[in-house]
C-alpha angles and dihedrals in degrees: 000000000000123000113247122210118205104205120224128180114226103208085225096061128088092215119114150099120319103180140002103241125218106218139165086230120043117200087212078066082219109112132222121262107223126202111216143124091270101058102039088155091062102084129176098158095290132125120230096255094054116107088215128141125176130194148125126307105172115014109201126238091353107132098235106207118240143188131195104229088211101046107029080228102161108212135147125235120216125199109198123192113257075051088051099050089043090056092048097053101043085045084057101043083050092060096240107125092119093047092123114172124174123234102352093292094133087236107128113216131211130233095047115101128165126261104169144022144168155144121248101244115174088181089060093034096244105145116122104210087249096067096040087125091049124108118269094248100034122133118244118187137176114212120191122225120216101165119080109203088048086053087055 
């Protein structure tokens, strides 16, 4: 059996998130829905036109597989939701809601800017139907995309 981490923030680390990553495939295993003339039946409250994809950042209590690059060593990561709400608060009050990478590369890009963003709360009722499978906790966002070779 594999270890599994849980990941916590300590408000005294330096340690966080830096960017939302827009990735084929996303280590949360949940796609993006993406807003565009050619899906017109996959709706999330978005017109056509819109540039718009929504997905999720952060999916709470799912072990993420791992791997350390130097060791080989094989282990699972787990984001639970009081972690998940710590690192979205500390990610806004930084003023990063816009950091978008691709593919993990640490590279931020330009022409993507966030329109929405919100915790999956049951309690609160607050669960779009399209995440009805998703984790009570997890982190949903909508990012606009202005530029349209990145859209491509």
């Amino acid at each position: 059996m594999n270890k599994v981490y849980y990941i916590n923030i300590d408000e005294s680390e330096e340690l966080g998130m830096f960017s939302v990553s827009l990735v084929d495939f996303p280590a949360v295993e949940t796609s993006f829905l993406c807003f565009n003339e050619e899906k017109p039946k996959q709706l999330f409250f978005a017109k056509p036109e819109e540039h718009i994809i929504t997905g999720i950042a952060l999916r709470a209590d799912l072990p993420i597989y791992r791997v350390n690059p130097k060791t080989g060593e094989e282990y699972y990561v787990v984001f639970n939701k009081e972690t998940i709400k710590k690192m979205i608060a500390r990610y806004s009050k930084q003023g990063m809601m816009n950091n978008v990478d691709l593919q993990h590369s640490g590279e931020l890009v330009s022409g993507v800017y966030m329109v929405e963003s919100f915790i999956i709360n049951d309690e609160r009722g607050i669960r779009p139907k399209e995440f009805s499978d998703i984790e009570d906790g997890s982190w949903v966002v909508s990012y606009y995309v202005e530029d349209e070779a990145l859209w491509e």
